[in-house]
N, C-alpha and C positions, 0 to 999 in steps of 0.2 A: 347775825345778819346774813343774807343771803344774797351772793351774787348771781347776775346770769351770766352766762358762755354759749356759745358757739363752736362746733368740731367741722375742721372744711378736710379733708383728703380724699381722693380720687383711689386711693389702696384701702380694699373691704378689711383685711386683715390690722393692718396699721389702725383704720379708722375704729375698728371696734380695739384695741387695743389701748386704745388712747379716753375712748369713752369710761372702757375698760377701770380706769387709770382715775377719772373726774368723777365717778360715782362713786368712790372711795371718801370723797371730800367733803364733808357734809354742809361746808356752808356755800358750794355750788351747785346753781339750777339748768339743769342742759336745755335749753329754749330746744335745739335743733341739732341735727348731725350732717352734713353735708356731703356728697359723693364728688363734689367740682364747685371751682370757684361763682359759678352763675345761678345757681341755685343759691349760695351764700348772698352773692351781693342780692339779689330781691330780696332775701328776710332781714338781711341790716338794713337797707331802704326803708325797710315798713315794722322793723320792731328794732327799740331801744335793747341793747347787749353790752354788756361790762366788757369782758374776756372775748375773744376770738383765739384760740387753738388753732393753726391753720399751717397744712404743707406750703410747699412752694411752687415747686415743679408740677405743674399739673395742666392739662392741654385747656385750651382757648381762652383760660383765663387765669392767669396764677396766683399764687399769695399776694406777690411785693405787689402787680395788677391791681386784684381785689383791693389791698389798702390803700393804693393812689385814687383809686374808683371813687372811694368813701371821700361823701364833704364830711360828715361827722365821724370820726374816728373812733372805735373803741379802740381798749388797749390791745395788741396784737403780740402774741407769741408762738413763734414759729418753730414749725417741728420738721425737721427737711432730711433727708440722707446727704445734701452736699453741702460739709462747713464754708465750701467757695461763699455761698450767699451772704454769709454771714454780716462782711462790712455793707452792701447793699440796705439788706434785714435795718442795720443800725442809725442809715443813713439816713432812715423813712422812721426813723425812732420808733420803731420797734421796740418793747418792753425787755424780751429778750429772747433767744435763739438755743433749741435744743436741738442737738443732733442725732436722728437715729440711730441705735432704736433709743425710744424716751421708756425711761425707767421711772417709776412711781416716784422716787427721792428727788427724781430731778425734776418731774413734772410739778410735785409739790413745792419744791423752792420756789420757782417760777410761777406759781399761782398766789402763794405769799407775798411776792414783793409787789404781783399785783394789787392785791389787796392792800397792802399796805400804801400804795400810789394813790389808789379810790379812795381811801381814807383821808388821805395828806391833803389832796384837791378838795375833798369836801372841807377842810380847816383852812386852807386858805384862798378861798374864792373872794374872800372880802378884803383881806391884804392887800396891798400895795405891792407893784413890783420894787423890788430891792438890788442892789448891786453891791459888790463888792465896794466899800470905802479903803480905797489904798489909791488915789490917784494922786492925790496929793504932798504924799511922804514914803513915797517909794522904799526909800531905808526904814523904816518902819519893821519893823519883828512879829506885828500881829497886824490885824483885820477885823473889821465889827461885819455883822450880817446879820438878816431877819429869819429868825422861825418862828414857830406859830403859837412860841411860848415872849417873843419879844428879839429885840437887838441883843445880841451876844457879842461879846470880845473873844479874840482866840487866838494867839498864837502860831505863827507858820510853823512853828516846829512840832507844835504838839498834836498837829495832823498827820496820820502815818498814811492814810491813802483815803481816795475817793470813789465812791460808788456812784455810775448815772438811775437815775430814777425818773429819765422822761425830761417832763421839763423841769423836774424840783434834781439835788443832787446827794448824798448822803455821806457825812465825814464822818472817817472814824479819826478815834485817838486812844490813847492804851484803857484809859477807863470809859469812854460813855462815845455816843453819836449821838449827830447833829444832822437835823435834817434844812437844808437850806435851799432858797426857793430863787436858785440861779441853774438853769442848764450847766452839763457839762462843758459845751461846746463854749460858752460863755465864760465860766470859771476858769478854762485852759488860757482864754485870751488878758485875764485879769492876772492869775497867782504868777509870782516871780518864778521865771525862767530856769533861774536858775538850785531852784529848789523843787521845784514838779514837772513832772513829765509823764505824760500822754503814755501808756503801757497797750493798751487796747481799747477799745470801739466805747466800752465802760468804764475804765478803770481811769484815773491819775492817782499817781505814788509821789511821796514825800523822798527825794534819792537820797538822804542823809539815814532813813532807816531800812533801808537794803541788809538782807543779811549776806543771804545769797541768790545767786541769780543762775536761772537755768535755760533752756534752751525752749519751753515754755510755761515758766512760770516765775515769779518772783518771789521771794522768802521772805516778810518782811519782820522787825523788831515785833514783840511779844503774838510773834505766832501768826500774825496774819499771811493770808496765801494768794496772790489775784494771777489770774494770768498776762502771757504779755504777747503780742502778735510779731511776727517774726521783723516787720520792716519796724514796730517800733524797737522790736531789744538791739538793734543795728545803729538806730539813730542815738538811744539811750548808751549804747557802747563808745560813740563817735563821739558823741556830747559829754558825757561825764563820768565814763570809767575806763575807758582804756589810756585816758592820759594820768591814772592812778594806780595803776595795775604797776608793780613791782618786775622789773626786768632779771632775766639771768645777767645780760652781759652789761657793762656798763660803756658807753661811748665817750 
């Protein structure tokens, strides 16, 4: 199947670099290329596009601009020189956020997980929204949810971390993933406090499978890797590791 896209930057070098980069990929169709955000927003007014590609920084009209412009949204993936933007980018859920310069690996992860979103929405348009079942027995050790194969049971422990996917969210656990059809934003206000925490703009982690923790990133049980934003490894250090951290001296 064949998706369409969109390319928005105001930089001739960047822009073909990036077009550069989506003709590599055979199962996208570049509708257009855009030199500024106002030429982009007429062609999404007047033509349906999956993908939008799009800087940020760009004069009279910018990326995060352009996406608040749009009543119909497509998915948006931003490609910028300044990671500052990034919680903004996430805030307007944004699909996800590369940094200059965008490398082919990275541009490709990023058009996969789109495609895999376009897919997810097309299986569950007829669904029912779903929520978390924990309100009722809090001490409870698992949680049932909907995916698009039916209600699943699952365990809080045998999630090792969470991926956002938009409005759907994606769990792993050491053998398989789960794709459930709760925002992240939603899921943080549900899963127990004291067993998940918020790492960055995407990610929630299970903090019982931490291996090790770094200054940005997080090492999780069988290999998993997510990053983690500087104010969340703070609150994460405040909340539930430095009152476990082993002392030299003892008081």
């Amino acid at each position: 199947m064949t998706y369409s896209c969109l390319i928005v930057d105001d930089n001739e070098i960047e822009r073909d670099a990036i077009e550069m980069h989506l003709k590599k990929i055979p199962s996208l169709n570049i509708i257009a290329v855009c030199s500024n955000g106002i030429e982009a927003s007429q062609i999404l007014s007047a033509t349906s596009v999956d993908i939008v590609y799009s800087d940020i920084d760009m004069p009279e009209l910018s990326g995060v601009d352009l996406l608040k412009s749009l009543k119909k949204q497509p998915l948006f993936i931003f490609i910028t020189s300044f990671s500052e933007y990034a919680a903004e980018s996430f805030n307007l859920d944004a699909l996800d956020f590369i940094v200059k310069p965008a490398t082919f690996e990275r541009i490709l992860k990023a058009t996969n997980k789109a495609i895999e979103y376009i897919e997810l929405r097309k299986q569950v348009n007829k669904l029912p929204v779903e929520n978390l079942n924990n309100d009722d027995k809090k001490d409870d050790d698992y949680f049932f949810f909907r995916e698009t194969k039916g209600i699943t049971k699952l365990k809080y422990n045998d999630v090792i971390y969470i991926e956002s996917m938009g409005d759907f969210s994606k769990l792993f656990t050491s053998i398989d993933k789960h794709v459930i059809l709760v925002s992240l934003k939603n899921l943080e206000k549900q899963l127990p406090s004291k067993i998940f925490s918020r790492v960055h703009k995407q990610y929630i982690i299970n903090i019982n499978h931490i291996v090790t923790l770094t200054n940005h990133e997080v090492h999780l049980d069988h290999n998993f890797l997510v990053p983690i934003s500087a104010s969340n490894r703070q609150e994460l250090l405040e909340k539930s590791i430095d009152k476990k951290i082993l002392s030299r001296f003892l008081k």
